[in-house]
C-alpha positions as CSV (number, residue, x, y, z in Angstrom):
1,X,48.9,107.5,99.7
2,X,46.2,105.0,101.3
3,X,43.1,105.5,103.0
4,X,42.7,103.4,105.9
5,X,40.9,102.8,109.5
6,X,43.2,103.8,111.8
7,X,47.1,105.4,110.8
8,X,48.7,104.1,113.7
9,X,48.1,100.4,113.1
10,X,49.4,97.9,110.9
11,X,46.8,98.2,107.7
12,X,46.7,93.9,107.7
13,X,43.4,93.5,110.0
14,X,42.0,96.8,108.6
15,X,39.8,97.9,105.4
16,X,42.5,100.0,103.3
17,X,42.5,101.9,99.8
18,X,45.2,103.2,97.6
19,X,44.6,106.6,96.9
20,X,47.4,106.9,94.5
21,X,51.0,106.2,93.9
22,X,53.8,108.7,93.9
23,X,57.4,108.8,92.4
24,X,58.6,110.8,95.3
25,X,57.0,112.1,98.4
26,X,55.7,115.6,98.6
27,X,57.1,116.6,101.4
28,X,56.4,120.4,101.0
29,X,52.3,119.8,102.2
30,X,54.3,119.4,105.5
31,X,56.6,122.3,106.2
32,X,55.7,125.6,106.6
33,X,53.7,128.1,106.1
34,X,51.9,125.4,104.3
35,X,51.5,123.4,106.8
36,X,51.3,125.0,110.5
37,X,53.3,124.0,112.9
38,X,55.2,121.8,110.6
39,X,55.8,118.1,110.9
40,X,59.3,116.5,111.2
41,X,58.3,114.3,108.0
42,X,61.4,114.6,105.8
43,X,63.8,114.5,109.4
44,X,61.6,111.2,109.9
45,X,62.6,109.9,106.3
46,X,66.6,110.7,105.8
47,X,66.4,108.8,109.3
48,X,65.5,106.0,108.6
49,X,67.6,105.8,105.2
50,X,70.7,106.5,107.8
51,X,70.0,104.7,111.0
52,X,72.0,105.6,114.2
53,X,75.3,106.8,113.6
54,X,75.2,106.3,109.6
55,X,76.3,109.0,107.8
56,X,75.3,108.0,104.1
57,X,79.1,107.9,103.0
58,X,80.5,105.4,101.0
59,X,84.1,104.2,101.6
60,X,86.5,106.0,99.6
61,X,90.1,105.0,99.3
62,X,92.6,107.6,98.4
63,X,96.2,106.9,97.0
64,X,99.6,108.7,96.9
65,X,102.3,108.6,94.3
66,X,101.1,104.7,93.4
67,X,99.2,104.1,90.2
68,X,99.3,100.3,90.2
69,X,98.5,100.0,93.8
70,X,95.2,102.7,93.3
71,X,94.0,100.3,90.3
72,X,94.6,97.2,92.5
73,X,92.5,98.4,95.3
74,X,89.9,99.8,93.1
75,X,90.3,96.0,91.6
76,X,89.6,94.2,95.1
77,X,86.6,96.6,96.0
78,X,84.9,96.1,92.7
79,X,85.1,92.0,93.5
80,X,83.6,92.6,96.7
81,X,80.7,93.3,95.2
82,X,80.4,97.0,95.3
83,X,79.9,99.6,92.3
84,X,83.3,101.1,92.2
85,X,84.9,104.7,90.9
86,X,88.1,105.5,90.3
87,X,89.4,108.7,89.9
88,X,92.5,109.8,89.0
89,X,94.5,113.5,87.4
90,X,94.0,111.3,83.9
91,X,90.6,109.3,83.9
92,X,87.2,109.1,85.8
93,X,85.1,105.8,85.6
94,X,82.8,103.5,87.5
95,X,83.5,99.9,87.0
96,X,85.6,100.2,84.0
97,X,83.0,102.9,82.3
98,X,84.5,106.0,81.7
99,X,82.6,109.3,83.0
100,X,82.8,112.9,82.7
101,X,85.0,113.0,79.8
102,X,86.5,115.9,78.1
103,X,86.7,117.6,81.6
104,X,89.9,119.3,82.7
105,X,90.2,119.0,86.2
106,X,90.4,116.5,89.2
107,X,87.8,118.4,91.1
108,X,85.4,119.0,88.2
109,X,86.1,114.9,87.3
110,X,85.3,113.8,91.3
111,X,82.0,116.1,91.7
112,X,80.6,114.2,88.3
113,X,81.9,110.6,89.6
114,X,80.2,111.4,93.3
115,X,77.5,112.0,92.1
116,X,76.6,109.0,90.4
117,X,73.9,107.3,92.5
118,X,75.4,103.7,91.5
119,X,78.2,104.5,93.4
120,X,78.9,102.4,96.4
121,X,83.3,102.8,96.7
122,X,85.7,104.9,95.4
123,X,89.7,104.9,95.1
124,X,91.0,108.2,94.3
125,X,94.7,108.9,93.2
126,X,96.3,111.8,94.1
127,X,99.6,113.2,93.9
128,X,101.4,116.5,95.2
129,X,101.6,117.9,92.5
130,X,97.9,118.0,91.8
131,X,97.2,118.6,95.4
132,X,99.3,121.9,95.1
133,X,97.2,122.9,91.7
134,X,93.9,122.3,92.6
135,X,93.9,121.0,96.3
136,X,92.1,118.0,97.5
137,X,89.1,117.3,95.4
138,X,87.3,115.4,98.1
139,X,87.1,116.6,101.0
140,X,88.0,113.2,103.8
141,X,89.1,109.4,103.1
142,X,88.4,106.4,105.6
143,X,91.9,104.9,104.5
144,X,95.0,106.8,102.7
145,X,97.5,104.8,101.1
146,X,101.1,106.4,100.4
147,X,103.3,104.5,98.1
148,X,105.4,107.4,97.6
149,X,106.3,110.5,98.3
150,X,108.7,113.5,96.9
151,X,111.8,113.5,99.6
152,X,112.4,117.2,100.7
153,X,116.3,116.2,100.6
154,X,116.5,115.9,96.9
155,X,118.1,118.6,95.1
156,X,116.1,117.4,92.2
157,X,112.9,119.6,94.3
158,X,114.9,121.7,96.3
159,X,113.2,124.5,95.2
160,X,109.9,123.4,95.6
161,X,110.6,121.7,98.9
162,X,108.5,124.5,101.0
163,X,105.5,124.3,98.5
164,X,105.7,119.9,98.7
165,X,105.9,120.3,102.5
166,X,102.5,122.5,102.6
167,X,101.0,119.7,100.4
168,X,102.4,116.8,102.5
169,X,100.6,118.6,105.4
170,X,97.7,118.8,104.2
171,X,97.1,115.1,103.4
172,X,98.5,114.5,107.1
173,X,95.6,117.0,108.3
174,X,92.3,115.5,108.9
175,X,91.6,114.3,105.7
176,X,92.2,111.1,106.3
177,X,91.0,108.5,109.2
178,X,93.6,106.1,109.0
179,X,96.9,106.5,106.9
180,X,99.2,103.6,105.0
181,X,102.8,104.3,104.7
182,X,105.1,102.5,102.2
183,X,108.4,102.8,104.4
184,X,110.6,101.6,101.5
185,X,109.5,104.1,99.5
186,X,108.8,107.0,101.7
187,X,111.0,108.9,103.8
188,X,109.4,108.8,107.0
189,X,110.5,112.3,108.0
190,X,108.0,113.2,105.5
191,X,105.0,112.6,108.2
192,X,104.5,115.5,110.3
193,X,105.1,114.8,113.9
194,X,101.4,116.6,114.3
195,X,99.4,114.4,112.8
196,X,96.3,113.4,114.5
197,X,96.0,110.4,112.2
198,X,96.7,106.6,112.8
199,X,99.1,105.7,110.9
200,X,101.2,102.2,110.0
201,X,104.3,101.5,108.5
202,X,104.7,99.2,105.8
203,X,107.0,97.4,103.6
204,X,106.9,97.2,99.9
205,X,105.2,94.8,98.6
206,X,101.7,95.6,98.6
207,X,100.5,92.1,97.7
208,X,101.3,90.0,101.2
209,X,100.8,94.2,103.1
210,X,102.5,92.8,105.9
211,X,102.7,95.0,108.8
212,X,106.8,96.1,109.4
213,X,106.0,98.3,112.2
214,X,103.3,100.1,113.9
215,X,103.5,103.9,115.2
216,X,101.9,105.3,117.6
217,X,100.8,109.5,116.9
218,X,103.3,110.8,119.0
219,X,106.5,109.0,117.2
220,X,105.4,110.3,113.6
């Protein structure tokens, strides 16, 4: 807090004092009924923090049915520079340090990783299976990566074909902004012809992810 000539000028040119210091603004003296008619201070502050059309979300990466390739990209985002999490059914960490430990669930493991304030990316592994347990535990991607994929032919999950299918839908909902498919390993009936997603087939080998074919919504 300062005391100075005139608020709406720069204070350099100006007699100014330092009234005090504060570890976070009190922006209660502002709203009402304290303060009457209130002032847009805090609308003022979480705009500048998130200019224009900046939502304060940090990129988060999430991977189907493809451990090694969810550990590689959690690999080349923590090179880039960035404070990285990874989450997956079996582990929680941030740069290599593990978190939330001793807790049971995906969900319960992703609201403790989130929530870090060192984190700047995140790569989170998912698979059906979990997904039919406990449902998505975040709740939107920017990119979706699909290695693999349970094929609703095999007699091997016949009987849990309808219950994979609902699952399968779900990550082709709007969870996801754009969407990776591995077409070796994925059958692509798998992708719902509905989906509003962008999506772009693949082939296997995730080191040279050279393009095989792009699709446009209407063909998936």
């Amino acid at each position: 807090d300062i005391l100075c000539e005139d608020v709406t000028l720069p204070i350099d040119g100006q007699s100014v004092g330092v009234l005090e210091v504060n570890a976070e603004p009190a922006l209660v003296v502002h709203m009402a009924p304290v303060c009457e008619p209130p002032r847009p201070v805090a609308e003022r502050i979480v705009e500048s923090l998130f200019p224009g059309e900046d939502e304060g979300r940090i990129p988060v990466i999430a991977v189907v049915g493809g451990t090694a390739l969810a550990h590689k990209l959690a690999d080349y985002l923590r090179s880039s520079g960035r404070s990285t999490g990874f989450l997956s059914r079996t582990e929680a960490n941030i740069d290599g340090r593990a978190i939330a430990r001793g807790v049971g669930s995906i969900g319960a493991r992703a609201r403790a990783m989130f929530l870090q304030r060192r984190l700047q990316a995140a790569v989170v592994e998912l698979t059906p299976d979990d997904i039919l347990k406990e449902g998505l535990p975040i709740d939107r991607c920017d990119l979706m990566c699909i290695d693999s994929l349970p094929d609703l032919d095999d007699a091997r999950v016949s009987n849990r074909s309808a219950d994979y299918g609902r699952a399968i839908g779900l990550l082709f909902s709007d969870f996801a902004r754009r969407v990776v498919v591995n077409s070796e390993r994925t059958a692509i009936r798998e992708i719902p012809r509905s989906t509003p997603n962008r999506v772009a087939l693949v082939g296997g080998d995730y080191d040279r992810l050279v393009p095989t074919e792009s699709v446009a919504d209407d063909d998936c």
